[in-house]
N, C-alpha and C positions, 0 to 999 in steps of 0.2 A: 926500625919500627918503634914507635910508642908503647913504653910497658904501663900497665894499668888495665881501668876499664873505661872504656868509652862505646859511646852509641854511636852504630853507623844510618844513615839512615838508606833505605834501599831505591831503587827508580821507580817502587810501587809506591813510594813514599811510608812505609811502615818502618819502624826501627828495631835493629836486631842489635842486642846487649852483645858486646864482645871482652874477652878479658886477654893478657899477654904477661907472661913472664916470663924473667932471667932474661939474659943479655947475654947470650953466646952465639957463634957463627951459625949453629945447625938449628935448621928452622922446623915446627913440627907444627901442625892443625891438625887439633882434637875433634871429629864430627859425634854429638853424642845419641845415644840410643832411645828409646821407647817403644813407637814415634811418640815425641812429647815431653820426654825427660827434657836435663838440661844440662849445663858443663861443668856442676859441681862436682862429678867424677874425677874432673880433669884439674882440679886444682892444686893437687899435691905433686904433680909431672913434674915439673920444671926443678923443684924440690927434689925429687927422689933421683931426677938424671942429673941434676948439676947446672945450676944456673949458670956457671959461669962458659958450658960448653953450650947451653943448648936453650932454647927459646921457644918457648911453648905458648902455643894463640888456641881457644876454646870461643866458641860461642852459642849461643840460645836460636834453635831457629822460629822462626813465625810461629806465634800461638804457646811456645813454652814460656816458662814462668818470668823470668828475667825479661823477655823482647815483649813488643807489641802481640798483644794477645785479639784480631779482630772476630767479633762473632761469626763464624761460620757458617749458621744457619742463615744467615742474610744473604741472598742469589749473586752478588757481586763477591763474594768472602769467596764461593767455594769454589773458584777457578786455583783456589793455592792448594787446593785439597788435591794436589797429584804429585806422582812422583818427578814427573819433568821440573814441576817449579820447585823444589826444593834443590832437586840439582841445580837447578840454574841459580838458587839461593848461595848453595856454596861455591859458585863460579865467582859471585857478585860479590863475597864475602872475602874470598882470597883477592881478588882483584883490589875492594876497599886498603886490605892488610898488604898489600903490596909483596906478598911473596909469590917468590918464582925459586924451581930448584929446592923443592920441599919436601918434606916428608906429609903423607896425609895420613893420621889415623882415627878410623872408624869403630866404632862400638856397637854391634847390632844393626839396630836400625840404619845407625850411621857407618856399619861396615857394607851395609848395601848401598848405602848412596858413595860410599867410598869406589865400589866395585864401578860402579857406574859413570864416576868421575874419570875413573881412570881408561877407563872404553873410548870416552869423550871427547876426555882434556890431559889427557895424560904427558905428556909434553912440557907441561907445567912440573912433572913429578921428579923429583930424587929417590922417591922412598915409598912403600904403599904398608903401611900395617891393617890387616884386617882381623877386627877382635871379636869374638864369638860370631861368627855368619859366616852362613854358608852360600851358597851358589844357586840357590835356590829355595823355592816354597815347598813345593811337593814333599821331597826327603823331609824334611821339618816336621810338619803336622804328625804322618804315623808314630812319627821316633815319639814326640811330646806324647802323645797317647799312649804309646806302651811302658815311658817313663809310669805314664799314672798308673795305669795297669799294675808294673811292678811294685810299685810302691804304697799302693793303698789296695782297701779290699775291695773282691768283687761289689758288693751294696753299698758303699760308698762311691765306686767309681760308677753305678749306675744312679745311685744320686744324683750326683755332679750333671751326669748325663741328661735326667729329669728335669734339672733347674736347667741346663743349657736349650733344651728344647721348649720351654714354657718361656724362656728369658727373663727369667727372676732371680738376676745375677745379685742383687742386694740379698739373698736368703741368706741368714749368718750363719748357719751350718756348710752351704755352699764355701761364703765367704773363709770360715777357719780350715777349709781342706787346701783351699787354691793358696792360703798363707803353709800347711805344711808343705806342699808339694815346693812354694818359694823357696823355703828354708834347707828344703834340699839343692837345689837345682838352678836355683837364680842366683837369688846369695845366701850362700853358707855362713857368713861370718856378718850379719848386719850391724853389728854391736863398733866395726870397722866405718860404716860408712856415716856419709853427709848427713845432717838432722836438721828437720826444720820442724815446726812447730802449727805447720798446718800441710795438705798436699800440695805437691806443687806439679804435680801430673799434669799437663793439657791432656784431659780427660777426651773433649772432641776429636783433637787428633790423633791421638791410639786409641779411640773404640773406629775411627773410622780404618785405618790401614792396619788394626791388628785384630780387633775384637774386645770384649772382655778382660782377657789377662791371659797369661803367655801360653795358657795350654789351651787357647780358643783361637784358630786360625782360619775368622771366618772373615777379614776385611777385605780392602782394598789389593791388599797384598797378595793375595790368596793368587795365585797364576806366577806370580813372577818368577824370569827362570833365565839364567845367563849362563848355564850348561855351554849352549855352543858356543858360543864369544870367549870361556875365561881365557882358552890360551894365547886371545891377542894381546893382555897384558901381560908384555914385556920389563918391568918394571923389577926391579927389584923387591921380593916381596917377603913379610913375613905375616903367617897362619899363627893367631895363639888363641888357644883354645882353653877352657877348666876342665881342670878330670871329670867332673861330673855335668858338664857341661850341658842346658837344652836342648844344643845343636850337635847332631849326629857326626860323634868324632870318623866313620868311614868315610862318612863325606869328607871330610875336612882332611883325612891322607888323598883321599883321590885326585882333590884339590891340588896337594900339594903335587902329585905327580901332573896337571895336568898343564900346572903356569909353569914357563918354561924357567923360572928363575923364583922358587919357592920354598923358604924353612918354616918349617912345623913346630911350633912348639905345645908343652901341653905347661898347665899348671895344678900343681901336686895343692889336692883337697881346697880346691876351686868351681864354682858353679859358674853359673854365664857372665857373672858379675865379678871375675878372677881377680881382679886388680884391686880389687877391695879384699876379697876373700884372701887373698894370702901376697900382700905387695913385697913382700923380697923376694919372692921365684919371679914375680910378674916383670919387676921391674931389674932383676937379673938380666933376663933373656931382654926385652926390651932395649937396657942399655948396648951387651954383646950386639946386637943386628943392626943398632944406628951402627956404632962403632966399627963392625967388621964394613958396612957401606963405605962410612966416612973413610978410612984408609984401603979400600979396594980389594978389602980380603974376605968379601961376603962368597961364601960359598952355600949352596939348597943344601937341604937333608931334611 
């Protein structure tokens, strides 16, 4: 495979930005999170496991900042606005990239399209890591709301509540509590991550499948539930989660007990955004679970 960046273009004819590095046998696609973020998470992977063993492919899907961005609002635009076509994005995407016998990992948003890929297409897979995400919507929301609960006061978290029911999410009082609630719970360590000099959020596509921001789970997503299905994935799997993570770490052991071929790991003073927040635990555990696959001595726990 070609290391670099290159544009692939898709059969919708839109073009999704892709990137590739290192040159080792073990092949890995990064799916990234939002919905709407991009793959700048994923650029220091290939780096921190070893270019020489391992070959890490990231890309931007429809509407993130890097790919073709179409206006949405236009009646022809919002057939992408679902969760089928994104899947079928990253089907289109790995096919492009020409990998087979791969590892897929997902971040969030892209740990549920991970989940879903692998229900699918999983056949395609060597490897499934799923990174902050759970199995579900339902469990999600109460956990986020008693996060705020704990963490802020009663009249501020009926604030929030005020602005959320009026939907005057620009309020910059609103605005500074959903950044402390961040700095707890999303990312701990922002000072770690990617920088760019203006947003580069697809704002359209996370206010439609998420809401507002992480502690508003009122989009598209709001139902979604792969409870019955997870333990047809037979795949080799790894669960990492941040200690303080958004998503409901009981979830995320039940999880583990319910794939039939599942390790858990947690990451010490990390938020949902672990892998920025503290990258030598993240990318510990990370390298161990390729590496115990790669020589057949993956064992769950």
């Amino acid at each position: 495979m070609l290391t670099g960046t290159h544009l692939v273009q898709l059969k919708n004819g839109f073009h999704l930005f892709t990137r590739t590095v290192g040159h080792g046998p073990v092949k890995v696609l990064c799916v990234h999170g939002g919905p709407g973020s991009n793959h700048t998470e994923f650029e220091n992977f290939a780096t921190e496991l070893g270019e020489d063993n391992f070959q890490v492919s990231m890309y931007d899907q429809l509407g993130s900042f890097y790919s073709d961005q179409p206006d949405f609002s236009r009646p022809e635009n919002q057939q992408f606005l679902s969760l089928d076509y994104y899947l079928s994005e990253l089907e289109e995407v790995r096919q492009q990239l020409g990998l087979e016998d791969f590892y897929l990992l997902g971040h969030s948003w892209g740990g549920l399209l991970a989940q879903e890929y692998a229900l699918k297409y999983g056949q395609h897979l060597k490897g499934l890591i799923i990174m902050s995400m759970i199995d579900n919507i339902a469990e999600y929301t109460p956990h986020v709301n008693k996060l705020r609960e704990q963490t802020l006061t009663a009249s501020q978290v009926s604030y929030m509540r005020g602005i959320e029911s009026a939907e005057a999410f620009d309020d910059p009082e609103y605005q500074r509590l959903v950044t402390t609630l961040n700095q707890h719970f999303v990312c701990r360590h922002p000072e770690n991550a990617p920088r760019q000099l203006v947003s580069t959020l697809a704002t359209p596509v996370y206010n439609y499948f998420q809401g507002n921001n992480e502690f508003v789970m009122v989009g598209a997503l709001n139902g979604w539930d792969q409870r019955a299905n997870l333990h047809k994935i037979t795949t080799p799997t790894l669960l990492t989660f941040g200690e303080y993570d958004t998503m409901p770490l009981s979830v995320a052991r039940r999880m583990q007990q319910t794939l039939p071929q599942a390790r858990l790991t947690l990451t010490p003073d990390g938020g949902h955004c672990h892998s920025v927040d503290n990258p030598d635990a993240f990318f510990h555990n990370l390298r161990r679970y390729l590496t115990d696959v790669e020589t057949n001595q993956f064992t769950a726990y």
